[in-house]
N, C-alpha and C positions, 0 to 999 in steps of 0.2 A: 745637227743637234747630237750631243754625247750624254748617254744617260751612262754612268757609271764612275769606277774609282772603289777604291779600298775606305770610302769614309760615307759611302753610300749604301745602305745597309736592305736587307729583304722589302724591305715595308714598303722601301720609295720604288724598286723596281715593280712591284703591286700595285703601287697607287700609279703608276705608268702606266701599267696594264691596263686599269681599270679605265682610266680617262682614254686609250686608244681603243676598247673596245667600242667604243662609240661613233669611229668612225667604219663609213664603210667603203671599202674601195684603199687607196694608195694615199700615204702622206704627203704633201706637197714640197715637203722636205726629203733631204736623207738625214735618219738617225741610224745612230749607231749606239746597240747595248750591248755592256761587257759587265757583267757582274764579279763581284770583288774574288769569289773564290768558285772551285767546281760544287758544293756542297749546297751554294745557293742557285747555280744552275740547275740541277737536279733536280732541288726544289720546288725552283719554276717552271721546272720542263712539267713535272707531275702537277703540279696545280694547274696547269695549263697557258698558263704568261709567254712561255715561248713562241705556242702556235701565235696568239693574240701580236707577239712583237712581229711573226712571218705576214699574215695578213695583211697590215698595211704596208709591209716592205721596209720593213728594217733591218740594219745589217748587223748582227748577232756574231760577235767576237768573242775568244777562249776566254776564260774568265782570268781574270787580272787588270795590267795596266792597262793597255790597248791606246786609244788618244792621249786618257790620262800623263802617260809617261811620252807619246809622240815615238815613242818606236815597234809599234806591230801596227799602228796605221797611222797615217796623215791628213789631212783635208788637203780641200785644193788650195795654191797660193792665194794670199790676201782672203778669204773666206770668211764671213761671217759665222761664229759658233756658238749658239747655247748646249752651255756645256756644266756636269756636276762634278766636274772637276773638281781638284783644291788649288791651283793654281793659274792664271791666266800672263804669264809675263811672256814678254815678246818671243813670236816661233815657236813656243810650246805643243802646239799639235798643229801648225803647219808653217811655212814660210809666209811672214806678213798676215798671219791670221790674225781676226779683230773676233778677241772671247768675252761673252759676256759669263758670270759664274752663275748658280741660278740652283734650286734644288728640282728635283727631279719632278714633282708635279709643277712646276709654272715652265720646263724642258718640255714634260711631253707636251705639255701648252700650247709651247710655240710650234713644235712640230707638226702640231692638229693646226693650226693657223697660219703656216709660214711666215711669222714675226712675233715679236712678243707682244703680249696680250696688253691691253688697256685693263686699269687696274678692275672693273666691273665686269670684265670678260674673266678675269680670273678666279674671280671671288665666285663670278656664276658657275662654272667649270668646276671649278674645285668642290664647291657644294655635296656634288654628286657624289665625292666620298666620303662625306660624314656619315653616311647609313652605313657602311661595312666597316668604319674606322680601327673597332675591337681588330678585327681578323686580317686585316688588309693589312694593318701599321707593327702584326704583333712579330716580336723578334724569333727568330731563327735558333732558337737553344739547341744546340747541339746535343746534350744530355740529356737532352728530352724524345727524342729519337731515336726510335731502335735499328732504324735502320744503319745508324751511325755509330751508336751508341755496342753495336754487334760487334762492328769490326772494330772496336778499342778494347771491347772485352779478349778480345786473342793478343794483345801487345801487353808482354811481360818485362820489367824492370828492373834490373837487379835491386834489391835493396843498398846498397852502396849510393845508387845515384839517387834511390829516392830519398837516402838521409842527408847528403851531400844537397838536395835542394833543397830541404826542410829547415838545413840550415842555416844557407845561404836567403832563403826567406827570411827569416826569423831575425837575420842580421839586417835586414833590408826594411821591415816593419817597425823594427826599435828605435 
C-alpha cells in the first residue's frame, strides 16, 4: 500500500493516521508513506502521525515522489498495490505491478485489513473520522504559520523581479 503523491494533500495523511491508530501491533501489509513535500512532514512529525505511521511498521520515505514516480522505491514483481497515486499504467512502481488507485482513507483501509474493504467495512471504518473531520481534513496554510511564515520574512526580492511578475500576472489574468 502507497499512501502519497504530490495531489495527496495533509488532511488524507491524518485521516491515515487516524484510522491506523487503531490498530495495535504490525500491519499485515507493507505500506509505504511519502508526503508531497518536507513542510508537511514536519507537520506530521509535530502532530505526531509519524510515530502513529512507525508503530504499525510503515516504511516512511523523503518526502516527494517515492512509488509515485517508481524511482526512489519499487515493490516487488507482479505485486499487488493500493496506491494514491495519480497514475497506475503498466510498471509504474514495479515490474508487472497490478495497481489499484484508491484515496488515502479506503489505502490505510486496506492496509489495516490486508485486501480492500467490502463496501460496509468502509463506510464502518471511515465513520470514525467524521468526529475530528474540522481538524483532521484542514489544509496546511503555509502563511498561516510562523514557523514558516519566519523563514520567508528574511527572503528579499529585488523589486525588479517583483514588478516583472506583477506583470506578467496581470497579462496572464486578462
Amino acid at each position: 500500500v502507497f499512501i502519497g503523491s504530490c495531489m495527496t494533500n495533509i488532511g488524507h495523511f491524518r485521516a491515515a493516521g487516524e484510522l491506523l491508530k487503531t490498530i495495535n501491533g504490525q500491519l499485515p501489509t507493507k505500506l509505504w508513506v511519502a508526503p508531497p513535500t518536507k513542510m508537511d512532514q514536519a507537520q506530521l512529525t509535530a502532530e505526531g502521525y509519524y510515530s502513529v505511521y512507525g508503530k504499525v511498521g510503515a516504511r516512511t520515505e523523503m518526502p516527494g515522489c517515492s512509488l509515485c514516480m517508481g524511482n526512489q522505491a519499487r515493490v516487488a514483481d507482479k505485486a499487488t498495490v493500493v496506491s494514491t497515486s495519480t497514475r497506475n499504467f503498466p510498471n509504474r512502481l514495479g515490474q508487472g505491478a497490478n495497481v489499484y488507485l484508491a484515496s488515502a482513507e479506503l489505502a490505510a483501509i486496506a492496509a489495516i485489513l490486508g485486501r480492500l474493504p467490502e463496501k460496509g467495512e468502509y463506510l464502518e471504518m471511515y465513520k470514525s473520522l467524521l468526529k475530528t473531520k474540522d481538524t483532521t481534513y484542514s489544509y496546511l496554510n503555509f502563511d498561516q504559520y510562523q514557523q514558516f511564515t519566519s523563514k520567508a520574512d528574511k527572503i528579499s526580492i529585488e523589486p525588479e523581479v517583483t514588478a516583472a511578475a506583477k506583470k506578467s500576472y496581470a497579462a496572464f489574468v486578462a
